[in-house]
Backbone as CSV, one residue per row, in Angstrom:
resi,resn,N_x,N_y,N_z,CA_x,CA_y,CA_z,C_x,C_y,C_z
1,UNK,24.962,24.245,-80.953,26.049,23.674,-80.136,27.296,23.541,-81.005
2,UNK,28.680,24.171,-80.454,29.717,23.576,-81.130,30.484,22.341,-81.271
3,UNK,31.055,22.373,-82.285,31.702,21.144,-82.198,32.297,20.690,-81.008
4,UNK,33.351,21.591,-80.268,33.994,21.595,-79.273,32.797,20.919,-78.204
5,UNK,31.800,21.679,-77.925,31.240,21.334,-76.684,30.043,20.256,-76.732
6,UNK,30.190,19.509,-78.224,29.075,18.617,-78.358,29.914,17.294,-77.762
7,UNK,28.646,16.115,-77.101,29.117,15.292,-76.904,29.355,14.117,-77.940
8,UNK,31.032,13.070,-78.324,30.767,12.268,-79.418,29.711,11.235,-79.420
9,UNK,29.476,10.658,-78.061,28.541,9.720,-78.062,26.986,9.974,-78.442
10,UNK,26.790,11.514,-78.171,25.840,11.797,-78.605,25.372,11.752,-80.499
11,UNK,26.506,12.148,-81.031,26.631,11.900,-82.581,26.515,10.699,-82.934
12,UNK,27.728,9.662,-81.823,27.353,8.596,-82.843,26.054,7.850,-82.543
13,UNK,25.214,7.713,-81.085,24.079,7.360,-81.196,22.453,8.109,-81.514
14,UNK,22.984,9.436,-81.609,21.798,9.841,-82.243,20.947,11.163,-81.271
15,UNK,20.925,10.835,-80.144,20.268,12.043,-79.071,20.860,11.619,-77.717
16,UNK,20.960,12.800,-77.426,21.351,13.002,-75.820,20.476,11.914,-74.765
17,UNK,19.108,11.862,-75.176,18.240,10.923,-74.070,18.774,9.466,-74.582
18,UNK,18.856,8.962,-75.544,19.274,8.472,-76.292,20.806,7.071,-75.667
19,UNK,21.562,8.327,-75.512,22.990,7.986,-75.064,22.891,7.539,-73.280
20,UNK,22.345,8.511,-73.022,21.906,8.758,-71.573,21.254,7.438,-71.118
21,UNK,20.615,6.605,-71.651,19.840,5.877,-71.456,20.853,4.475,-71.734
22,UNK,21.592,4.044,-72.630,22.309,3.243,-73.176,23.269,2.930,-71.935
23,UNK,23.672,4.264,-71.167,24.223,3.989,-70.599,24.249,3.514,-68.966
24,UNK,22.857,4.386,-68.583,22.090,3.225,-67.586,22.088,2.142,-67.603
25,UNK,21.296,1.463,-68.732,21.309,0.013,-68.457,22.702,-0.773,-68.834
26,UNK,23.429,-0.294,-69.790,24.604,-1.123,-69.598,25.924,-0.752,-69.090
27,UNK,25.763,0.026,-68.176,26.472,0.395,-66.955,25.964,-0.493,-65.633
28,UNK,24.524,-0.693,-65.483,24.549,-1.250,-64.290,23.490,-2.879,-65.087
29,UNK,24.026,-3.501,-65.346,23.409,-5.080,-66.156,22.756,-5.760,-65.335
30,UNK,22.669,-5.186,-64.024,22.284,-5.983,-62.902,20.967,-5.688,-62.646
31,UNK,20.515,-4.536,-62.995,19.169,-3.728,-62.678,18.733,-3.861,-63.489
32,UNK,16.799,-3.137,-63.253,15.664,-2.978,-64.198,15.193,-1.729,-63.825
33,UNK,14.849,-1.020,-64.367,13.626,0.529,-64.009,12.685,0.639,-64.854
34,UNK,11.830,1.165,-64.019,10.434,1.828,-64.511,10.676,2.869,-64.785
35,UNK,9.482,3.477,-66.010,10.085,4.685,-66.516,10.192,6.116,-65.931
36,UNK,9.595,6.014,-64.969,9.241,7.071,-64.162,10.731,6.986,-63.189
37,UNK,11.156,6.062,-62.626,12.638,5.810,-62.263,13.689,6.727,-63.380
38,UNK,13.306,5.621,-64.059,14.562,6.303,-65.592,14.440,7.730,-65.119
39,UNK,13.338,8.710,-65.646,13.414,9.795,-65.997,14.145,10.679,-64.425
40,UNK,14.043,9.810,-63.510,14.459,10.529,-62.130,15.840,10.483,-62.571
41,UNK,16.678,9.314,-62.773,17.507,9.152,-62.867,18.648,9.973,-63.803
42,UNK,17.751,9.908,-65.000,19.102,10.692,-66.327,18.388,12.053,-66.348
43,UNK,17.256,12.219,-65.834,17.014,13.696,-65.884,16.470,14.376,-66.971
44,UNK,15.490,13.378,-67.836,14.874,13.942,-68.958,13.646,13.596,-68.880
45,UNK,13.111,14.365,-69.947,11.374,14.485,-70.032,10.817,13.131,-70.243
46,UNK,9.552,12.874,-69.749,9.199,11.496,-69.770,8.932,10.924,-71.303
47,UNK,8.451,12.093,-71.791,8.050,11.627,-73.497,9.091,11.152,-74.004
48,UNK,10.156,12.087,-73.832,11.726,11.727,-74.555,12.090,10.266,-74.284
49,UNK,12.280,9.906,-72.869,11.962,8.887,-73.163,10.979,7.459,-72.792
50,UNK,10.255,8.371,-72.879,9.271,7.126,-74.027,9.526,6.155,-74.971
51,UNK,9.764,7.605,-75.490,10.330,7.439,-77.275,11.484,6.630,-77.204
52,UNK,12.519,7.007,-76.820,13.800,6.322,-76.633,13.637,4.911,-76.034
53,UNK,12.405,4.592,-75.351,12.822,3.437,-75.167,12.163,2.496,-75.875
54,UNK,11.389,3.132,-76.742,10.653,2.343,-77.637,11.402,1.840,-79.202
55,UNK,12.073,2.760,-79.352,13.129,3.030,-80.198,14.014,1.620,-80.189
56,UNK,15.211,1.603,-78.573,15.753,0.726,-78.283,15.436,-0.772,-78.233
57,UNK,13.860,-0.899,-78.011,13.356,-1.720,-77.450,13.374,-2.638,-78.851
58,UNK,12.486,-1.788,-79.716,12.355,-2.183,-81.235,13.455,-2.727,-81.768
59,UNK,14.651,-2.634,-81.670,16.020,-3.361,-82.428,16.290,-3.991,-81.055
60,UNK,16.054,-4.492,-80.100,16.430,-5.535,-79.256,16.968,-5.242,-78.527
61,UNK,17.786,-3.904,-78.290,19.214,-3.591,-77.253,18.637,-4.048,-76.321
62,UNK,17.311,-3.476,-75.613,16.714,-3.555,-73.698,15.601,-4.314,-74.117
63,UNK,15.252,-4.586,-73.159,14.325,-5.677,-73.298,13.156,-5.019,-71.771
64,UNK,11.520,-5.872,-71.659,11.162,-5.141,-70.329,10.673,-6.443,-69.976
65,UNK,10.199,-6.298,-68.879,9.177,-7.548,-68.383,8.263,-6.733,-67.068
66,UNK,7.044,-6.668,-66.664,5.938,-6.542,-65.621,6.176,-7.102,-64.855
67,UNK,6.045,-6.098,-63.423,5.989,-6.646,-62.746,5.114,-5.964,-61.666
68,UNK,3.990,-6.192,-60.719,3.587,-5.258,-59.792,3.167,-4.002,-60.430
69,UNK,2.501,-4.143,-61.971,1.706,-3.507,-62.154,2.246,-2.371,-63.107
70,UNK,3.660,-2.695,-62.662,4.911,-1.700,-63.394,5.907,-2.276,-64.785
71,UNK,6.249,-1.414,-65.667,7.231,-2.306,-66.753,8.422,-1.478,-66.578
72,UNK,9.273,-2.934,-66.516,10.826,-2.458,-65.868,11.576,-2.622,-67.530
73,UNK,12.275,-1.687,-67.372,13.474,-1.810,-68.547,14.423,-2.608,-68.418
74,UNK,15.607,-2.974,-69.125,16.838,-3.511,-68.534,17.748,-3.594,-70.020
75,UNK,18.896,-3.822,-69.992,20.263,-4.478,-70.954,19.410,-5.706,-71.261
76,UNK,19.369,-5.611,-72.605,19.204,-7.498,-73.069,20.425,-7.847,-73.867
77,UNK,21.191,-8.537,-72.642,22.398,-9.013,-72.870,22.389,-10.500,-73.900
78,UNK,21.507,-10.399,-74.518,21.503,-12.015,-75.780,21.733,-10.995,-77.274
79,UNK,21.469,-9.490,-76.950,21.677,-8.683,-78.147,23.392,-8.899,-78.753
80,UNK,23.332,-8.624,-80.043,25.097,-9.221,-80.336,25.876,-7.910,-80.193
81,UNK,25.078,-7.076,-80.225,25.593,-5.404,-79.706,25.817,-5.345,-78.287
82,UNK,25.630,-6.280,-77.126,25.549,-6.377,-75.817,26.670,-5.801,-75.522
83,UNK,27.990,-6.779,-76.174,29.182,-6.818,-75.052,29.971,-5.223,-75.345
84,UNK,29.717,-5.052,-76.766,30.677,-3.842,-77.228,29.726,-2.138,-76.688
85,UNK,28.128,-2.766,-76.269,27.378,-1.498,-75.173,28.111,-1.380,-73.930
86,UNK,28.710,-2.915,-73.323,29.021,-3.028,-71.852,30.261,-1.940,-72.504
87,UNK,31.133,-2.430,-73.293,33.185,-2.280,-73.343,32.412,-0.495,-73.121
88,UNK,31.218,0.246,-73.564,31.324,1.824,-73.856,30.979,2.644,-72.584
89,UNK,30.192,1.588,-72.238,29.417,2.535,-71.293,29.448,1.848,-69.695
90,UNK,30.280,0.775,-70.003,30.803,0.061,-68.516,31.542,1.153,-67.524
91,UNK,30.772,1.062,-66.394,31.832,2.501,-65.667,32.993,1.600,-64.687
92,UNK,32.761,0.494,-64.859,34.121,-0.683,-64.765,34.616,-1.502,-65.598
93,UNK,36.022,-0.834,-65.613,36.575,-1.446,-67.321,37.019,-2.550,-66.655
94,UNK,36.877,-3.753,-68.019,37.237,-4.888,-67.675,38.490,-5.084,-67.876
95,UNK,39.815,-5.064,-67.273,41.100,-5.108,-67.310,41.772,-6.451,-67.597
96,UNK,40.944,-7.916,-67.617,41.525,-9.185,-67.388,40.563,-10.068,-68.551
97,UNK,41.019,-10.763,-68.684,40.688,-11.953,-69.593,39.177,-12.579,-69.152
98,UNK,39.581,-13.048,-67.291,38.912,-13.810,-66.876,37.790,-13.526,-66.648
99,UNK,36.100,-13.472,-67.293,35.130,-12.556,-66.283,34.998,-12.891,-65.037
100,UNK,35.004,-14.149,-64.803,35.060,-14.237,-63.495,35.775,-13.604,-62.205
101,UNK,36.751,-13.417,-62.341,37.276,-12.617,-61.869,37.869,-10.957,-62.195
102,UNK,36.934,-10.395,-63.030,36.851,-8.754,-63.047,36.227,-7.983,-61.957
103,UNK,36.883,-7.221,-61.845,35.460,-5.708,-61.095,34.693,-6.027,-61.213
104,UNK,33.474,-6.569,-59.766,32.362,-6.781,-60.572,31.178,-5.953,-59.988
105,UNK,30.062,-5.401,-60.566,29.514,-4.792,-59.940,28.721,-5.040,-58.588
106,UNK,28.888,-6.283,-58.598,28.229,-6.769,-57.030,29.328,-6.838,-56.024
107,UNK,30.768,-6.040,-56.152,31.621,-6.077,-55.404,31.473,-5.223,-54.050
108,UNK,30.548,-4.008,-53.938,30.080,-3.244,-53.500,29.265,-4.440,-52.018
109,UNK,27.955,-5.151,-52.774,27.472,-5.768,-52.316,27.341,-6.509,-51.331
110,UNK,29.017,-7.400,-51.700,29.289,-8.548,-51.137,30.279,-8.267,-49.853
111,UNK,30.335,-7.121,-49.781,31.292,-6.978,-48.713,31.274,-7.521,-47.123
112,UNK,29.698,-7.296,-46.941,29.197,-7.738,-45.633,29.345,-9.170,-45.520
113,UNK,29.628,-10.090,-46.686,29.541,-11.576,-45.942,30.813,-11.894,-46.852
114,UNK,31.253,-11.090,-47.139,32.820,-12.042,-47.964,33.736,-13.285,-47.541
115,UNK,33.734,-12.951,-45.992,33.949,-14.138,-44.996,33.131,-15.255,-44.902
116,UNK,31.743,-15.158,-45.675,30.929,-16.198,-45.175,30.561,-16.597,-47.198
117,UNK,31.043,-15.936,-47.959,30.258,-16.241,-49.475,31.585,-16.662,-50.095
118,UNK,31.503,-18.293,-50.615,32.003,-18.767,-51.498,32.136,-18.390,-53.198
119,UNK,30.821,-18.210,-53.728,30.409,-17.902,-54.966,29.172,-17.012,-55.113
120,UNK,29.123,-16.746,-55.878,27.476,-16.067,-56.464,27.592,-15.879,-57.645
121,UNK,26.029,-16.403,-58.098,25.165,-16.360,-59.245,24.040,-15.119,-59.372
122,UNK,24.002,-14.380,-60.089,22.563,-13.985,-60.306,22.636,-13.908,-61.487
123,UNK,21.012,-14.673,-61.823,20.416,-14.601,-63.114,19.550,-13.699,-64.040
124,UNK,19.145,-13.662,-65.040,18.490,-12.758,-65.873,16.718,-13.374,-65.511
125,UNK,16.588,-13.905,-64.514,14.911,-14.421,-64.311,14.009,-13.271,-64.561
126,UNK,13.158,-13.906,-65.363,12.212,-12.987,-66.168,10.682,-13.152,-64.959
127,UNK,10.105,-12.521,-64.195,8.895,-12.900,-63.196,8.113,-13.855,-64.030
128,UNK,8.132,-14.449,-63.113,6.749,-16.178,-64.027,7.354,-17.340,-64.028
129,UNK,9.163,-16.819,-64.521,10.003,-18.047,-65.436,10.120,-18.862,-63.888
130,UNK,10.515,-19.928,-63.962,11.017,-20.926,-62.928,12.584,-20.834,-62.831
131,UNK,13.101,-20.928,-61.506,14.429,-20.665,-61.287,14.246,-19.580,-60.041
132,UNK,15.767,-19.172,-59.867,16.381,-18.225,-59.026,16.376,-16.786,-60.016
133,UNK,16.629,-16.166,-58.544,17.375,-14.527,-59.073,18.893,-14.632,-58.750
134,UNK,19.244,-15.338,-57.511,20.454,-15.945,-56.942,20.386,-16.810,-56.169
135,UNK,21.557,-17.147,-56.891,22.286,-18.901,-56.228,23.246,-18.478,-55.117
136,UNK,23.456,-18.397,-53.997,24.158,-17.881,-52.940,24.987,-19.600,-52.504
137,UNK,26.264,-19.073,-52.635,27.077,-20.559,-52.037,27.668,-20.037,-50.811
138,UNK,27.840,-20.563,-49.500,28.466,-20.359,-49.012,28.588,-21.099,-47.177
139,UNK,28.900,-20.390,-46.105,28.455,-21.297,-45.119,27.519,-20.078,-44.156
140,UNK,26.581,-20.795,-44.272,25.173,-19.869,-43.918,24.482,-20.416,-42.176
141,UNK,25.964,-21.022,-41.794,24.990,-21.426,-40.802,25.002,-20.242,-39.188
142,UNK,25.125,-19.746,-39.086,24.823,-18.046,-38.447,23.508,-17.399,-38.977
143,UNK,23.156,-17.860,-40.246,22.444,-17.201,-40.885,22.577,-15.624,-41.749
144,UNK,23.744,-15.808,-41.722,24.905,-14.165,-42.291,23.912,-14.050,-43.403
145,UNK,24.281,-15.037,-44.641,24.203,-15.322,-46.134,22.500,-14.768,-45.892
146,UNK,21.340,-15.705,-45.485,19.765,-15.360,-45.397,19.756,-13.938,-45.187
147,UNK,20.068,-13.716,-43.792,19.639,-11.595,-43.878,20.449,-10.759,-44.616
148,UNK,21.512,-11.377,-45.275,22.487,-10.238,-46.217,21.648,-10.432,-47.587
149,UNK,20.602,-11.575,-47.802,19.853,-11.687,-49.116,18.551,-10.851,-49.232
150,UNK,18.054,-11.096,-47.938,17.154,-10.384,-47.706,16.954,-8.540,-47.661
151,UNK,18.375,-8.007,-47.459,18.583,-6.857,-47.273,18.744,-6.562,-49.105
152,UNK,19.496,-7.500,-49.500,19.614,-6.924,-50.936,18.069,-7.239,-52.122
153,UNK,17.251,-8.419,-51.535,15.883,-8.694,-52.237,14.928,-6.790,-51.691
154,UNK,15.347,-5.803,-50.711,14.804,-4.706,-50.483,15.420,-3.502,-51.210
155,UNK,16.846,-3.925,-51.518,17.348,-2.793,-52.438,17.496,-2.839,-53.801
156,UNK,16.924,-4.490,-54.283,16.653,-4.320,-55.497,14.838,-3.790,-55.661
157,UNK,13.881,-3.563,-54.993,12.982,-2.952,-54.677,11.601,-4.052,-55.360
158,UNK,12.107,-5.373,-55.619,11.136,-6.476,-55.833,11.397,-7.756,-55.364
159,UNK,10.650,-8.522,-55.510,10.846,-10.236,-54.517,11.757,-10.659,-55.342
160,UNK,12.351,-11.410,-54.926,13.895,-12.030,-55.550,13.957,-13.222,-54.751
161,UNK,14.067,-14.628,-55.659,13.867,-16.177,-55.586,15.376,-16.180,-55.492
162,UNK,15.827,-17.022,-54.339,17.193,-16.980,-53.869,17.440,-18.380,-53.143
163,UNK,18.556,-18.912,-53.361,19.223,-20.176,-52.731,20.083,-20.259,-52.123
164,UNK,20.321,-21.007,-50.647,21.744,-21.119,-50.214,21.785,-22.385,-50.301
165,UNK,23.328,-22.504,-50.629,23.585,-23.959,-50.541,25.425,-23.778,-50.259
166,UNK,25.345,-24.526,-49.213,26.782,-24.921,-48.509,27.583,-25.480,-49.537
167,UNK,28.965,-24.908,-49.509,29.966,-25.276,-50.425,29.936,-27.074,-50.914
168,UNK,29.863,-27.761,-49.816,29.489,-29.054,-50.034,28.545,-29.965,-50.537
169,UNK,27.290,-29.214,-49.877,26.193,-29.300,-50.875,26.259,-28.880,-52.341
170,UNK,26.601,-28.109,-52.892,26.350,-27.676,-54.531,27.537,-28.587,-54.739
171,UNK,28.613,-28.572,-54.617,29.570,-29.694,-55.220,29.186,-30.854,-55.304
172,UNK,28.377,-31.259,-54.176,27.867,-33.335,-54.517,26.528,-33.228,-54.907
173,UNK,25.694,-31.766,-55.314,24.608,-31.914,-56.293,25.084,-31.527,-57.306
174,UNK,26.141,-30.634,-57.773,26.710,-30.751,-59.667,26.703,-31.988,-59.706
175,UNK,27.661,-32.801,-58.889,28.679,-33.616,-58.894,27.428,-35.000,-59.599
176,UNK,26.652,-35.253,-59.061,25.352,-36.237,-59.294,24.506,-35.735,-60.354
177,UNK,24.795,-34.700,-60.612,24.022,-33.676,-61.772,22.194,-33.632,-61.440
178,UNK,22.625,-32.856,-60.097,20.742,-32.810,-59.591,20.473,-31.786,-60.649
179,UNK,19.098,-31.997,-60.476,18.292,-31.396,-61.662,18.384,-29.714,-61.182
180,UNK,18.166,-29.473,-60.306,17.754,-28.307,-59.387,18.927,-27.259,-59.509
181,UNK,20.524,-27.934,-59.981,20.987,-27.113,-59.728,21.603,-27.022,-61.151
182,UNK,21.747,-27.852,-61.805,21.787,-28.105,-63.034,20.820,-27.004,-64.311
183,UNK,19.479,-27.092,-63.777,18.494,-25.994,-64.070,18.816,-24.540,-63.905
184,UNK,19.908,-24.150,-62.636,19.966,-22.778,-62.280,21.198,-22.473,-63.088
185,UNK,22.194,-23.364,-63.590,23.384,-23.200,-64.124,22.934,-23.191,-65.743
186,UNK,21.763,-23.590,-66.139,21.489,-23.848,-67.693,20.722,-22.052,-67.769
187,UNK,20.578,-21.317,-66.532,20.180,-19.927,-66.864,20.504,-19.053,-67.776
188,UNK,20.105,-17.875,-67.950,20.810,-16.910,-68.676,21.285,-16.476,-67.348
189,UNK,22.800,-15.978,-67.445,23.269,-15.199,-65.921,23.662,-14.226,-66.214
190,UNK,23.838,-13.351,-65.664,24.107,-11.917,-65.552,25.227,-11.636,-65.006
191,UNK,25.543,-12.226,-64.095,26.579,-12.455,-63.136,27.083,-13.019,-62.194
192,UNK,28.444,-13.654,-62.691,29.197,-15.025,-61.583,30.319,-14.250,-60.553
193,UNK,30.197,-14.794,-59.408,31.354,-14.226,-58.502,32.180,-15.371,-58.189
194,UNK,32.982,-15.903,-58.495,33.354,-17.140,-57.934,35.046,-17.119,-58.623
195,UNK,35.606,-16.560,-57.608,37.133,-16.654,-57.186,37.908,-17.829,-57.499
196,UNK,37.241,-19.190,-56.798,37.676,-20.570,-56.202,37.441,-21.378,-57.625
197,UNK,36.229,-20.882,-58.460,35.687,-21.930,-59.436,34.848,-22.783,-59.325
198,UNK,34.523,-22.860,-58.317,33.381,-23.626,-57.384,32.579,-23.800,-58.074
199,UNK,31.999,-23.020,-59.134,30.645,-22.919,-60.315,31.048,-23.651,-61.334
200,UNK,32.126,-23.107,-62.013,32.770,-23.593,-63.136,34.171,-23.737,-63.019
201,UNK,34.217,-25.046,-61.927,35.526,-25.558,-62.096,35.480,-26.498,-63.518
């Protein structure tokens, strides 16, 4: 291969499956795959990665956890290499200071109840741990918020522990410092949507 037509990312991390893979998971921080997924996905041999993810796994970048019999990959965003994987291989550059208010990848998502969703949380819940996958704020009484959770607990393709709680409600349980919600905010999170500050005013 020439210089011209080699890829740099490929040099500086080492192999094509390699790069390919880096950039799955910290392109989409929100997801997990099985390896048989992966390989659908970036389009390489299963051994390759294998290897590659054993590789990664070993210095901390991804992390996996079981579930249903299956081991899912993912970004382990506590790595100190995390944020400068997101700045490379983020296919939404972060343009603003605020994370809270960047591009976020659940922007896609949220479209169907934007009228009805105050905030959102989703967390890094590991299956077993206690807690949520998401904290859903908003006014749910139509029931919008429940079947728009439910549609997304099917397209993340596993059970997903989820909360609604009315703008009023989560404000006078911070506000008293209930345990319950206090617990979901002491999470590792993955990702906050919250415009208003409602989470972290």
């Amino acid at each position: 291969m020439s210089k011209e037509n080699s890829n740099p990312a490929e040099k500086i991390f080492g192999s094509k499956t390699r790069t390919k893979l880096l950039n799955l998971f910290f392109s989409n921080l929100d997801k997990s795959y099985y390896v048989r997924e992966i390989t659908r996905v970036i389009e390489e041999q299963i051994n390759s990665v294998r290897r590659e993810l054993l590789n990664l796994e070993s210095v901390g970048i991804i992390k996996n956890d079981t579930y249903d019999n299956k081991v899912y990959y993912s970004a382990n965003l506590k790595h100190p290499y995390a944020h400068a994987l997101t700045e490379i291989f983020s296919k939404k550059v972060d343009t603003t200071k605020d994370k809270d208010v960047r591009k976020s990848s659940w922007d896609e998502y949220i479209k169907p109840v934007k009228n009805y969703l105050a905030a959102l949380l989703i967390t890094n819940r590991v299956p077993g741990q206690e807690g949520v996958d998401m904290l859903i704020i908003g006014n749910d009484k139509t029931k919008k918020l429940t079947h728009w959770a439910e549609v997304i607990e099917k397209k993340q393709g596993k059970p997903m522990n989820y909360a609604i709680l009315s703008q009023d409600d989560f404000l006078y349980r911070k506000s008293v410092r209930d345990r319950f919600v206090l617990e979901i905010l002491d999470m590792d999170v993955s990702e906050i949507i919250d415009p208003d500050k409602i989470i972290k005013e």
